[in-house]
C-alpha positions in Angstrom: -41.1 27.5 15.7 -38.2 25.9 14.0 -38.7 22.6 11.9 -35.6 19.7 12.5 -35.0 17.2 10.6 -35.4 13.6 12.5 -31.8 11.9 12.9 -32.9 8.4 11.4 -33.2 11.1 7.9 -29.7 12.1 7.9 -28.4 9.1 5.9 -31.3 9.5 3.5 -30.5 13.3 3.1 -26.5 12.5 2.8 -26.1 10.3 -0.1 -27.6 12.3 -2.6 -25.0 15.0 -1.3 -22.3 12.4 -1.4 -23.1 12.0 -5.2 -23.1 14.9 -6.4 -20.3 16.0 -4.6 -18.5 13.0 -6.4 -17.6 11.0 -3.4 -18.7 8.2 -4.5 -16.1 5.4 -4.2 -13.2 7.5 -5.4 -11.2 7.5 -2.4 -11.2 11.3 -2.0 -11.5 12.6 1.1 -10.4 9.5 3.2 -12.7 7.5 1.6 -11.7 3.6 1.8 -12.4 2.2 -2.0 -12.3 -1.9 -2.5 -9.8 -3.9 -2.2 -8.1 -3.8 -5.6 -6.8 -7.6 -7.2 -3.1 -9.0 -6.7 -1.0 -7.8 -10.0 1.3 -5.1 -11.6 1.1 -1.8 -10.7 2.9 1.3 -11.5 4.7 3.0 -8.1 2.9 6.8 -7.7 4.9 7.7 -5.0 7.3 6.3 -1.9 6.5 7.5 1.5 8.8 6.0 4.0 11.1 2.7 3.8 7.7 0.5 4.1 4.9 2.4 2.7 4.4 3.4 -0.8 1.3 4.9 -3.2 0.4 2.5 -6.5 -1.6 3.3 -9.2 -4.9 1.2 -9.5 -6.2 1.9 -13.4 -9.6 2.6 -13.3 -12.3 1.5 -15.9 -12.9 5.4 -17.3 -9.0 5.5 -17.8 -8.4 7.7 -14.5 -5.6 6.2 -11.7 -6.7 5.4 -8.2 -3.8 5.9 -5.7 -3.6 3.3 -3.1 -1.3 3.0 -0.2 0.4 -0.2 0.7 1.9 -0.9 3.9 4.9 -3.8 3.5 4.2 -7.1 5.9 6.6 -7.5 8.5 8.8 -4.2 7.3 9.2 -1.7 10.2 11.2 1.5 9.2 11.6 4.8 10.3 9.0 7.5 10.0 9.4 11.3 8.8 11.8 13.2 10.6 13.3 10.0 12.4 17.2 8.8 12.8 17.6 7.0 9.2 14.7 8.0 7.6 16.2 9.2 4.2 18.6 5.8 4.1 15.4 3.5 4.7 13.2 5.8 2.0 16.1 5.1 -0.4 16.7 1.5 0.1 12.9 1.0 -0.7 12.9 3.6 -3.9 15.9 1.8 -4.9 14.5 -1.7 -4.8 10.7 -0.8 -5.8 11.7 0.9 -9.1 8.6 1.7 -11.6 6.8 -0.9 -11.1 5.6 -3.3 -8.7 3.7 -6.4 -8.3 0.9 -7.0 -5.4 0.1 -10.1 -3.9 -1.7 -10.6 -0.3 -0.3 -12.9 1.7 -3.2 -13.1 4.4 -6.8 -13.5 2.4 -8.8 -12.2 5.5 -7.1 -9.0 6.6 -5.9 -6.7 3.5 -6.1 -3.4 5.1 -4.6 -2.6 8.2 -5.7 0.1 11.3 -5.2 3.0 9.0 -6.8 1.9 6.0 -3.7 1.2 3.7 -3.5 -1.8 2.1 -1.1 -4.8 3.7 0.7 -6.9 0.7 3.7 -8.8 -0.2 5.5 -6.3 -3.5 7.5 -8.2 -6.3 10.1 -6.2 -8.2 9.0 -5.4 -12.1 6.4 -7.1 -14.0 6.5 -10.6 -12.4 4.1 -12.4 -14.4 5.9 -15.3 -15.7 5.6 -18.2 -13.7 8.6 -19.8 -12.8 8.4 -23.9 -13.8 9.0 -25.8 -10.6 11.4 -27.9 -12.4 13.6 -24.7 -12.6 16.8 -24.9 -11.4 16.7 -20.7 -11.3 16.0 -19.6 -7.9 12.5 -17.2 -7.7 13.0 -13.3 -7.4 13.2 -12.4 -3.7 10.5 -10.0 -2.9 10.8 -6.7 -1.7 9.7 -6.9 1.6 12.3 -9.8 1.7 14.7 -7.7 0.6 14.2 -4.9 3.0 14.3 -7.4 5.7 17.9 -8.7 4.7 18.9 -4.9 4.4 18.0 -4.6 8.2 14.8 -3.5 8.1 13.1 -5.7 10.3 12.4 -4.3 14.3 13.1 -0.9 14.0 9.6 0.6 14.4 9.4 -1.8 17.4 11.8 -1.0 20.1 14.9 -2.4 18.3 17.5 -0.7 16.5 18.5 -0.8 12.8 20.3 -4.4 12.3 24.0 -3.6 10.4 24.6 -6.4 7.9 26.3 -3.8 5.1 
């Protein structure tokens, strides 16, 4: 006669798996980590024309690549009409580094798990005075939108404004 294990036990047996396996919290394997703060980050990698991987420093000195996901930017996917254009626009304008802000405080990640922020250009840390007759830095998402970036993931087409 063969012995089972009870179902309620399979949680109980998994973690110590998970843990020695090391996927605990690293994001391996699909894994969705915490949300990490609004700052500067370096730019890993650029997907498409409105997702791209940052670089979360980690407290052992490691990097933890997260995806973001631009609000309100709809571009072309892989192997669609102006793909390379829209990939290049956003390469261009994202440069080395980027700063994170999140517009929306409840909903940070959206349906597949990326992360759903507003990016700055450069290290943006100096707060502008209010006083200031200086306009702020646009942010990129802005500035994808005024490149024509806006509907074209949702039935529209690419908006010409070159």
């Amino acid at each position: 006669m063969r012995k089972t294990i009870p179902y309620c036990l399979f949680p109980i047996c998994l973690f110590p798996i998970c843990l020695l396996a090391g996927c605990g919290g690293v994001g391996a394997g699909g894994l969705v980590v915490d949300v990490p703060p609004p700052g500067c980050y370096a730019v890993l990698r650029v997907v498409d024309g409105d997702t791209l991987d940052i670089g979360v420093p980690l407290a052992d000195g490691a990097v933890l690549r997260q995806r973001v996901r631009l609000l309100r930017v709809y571009a072309p996917e892989r192997g669609e009409e102006l793909y390379d254009q829209a990939k290049a626009d956003l390469t261009r304008l994202a440069g080395q580094r980027v700063r994170l802000t999140y517009p929306n405080a409840k909903r940070k990640r959206g349906y597949y798990g990326r992360l759903l922020g507003t990016l700055w250009p450069g290290d943006n840390s100096k707060i502008r005075n209010p006083k200031s007759k200086i306009a702020p830095r646009q942010s990129i998402n802005e500035q994808m939108r005024k490149l024509g970036w806006t509907n074209y993931g949702r039935g529209g087409k690419r908006k010409k404004k070159r």
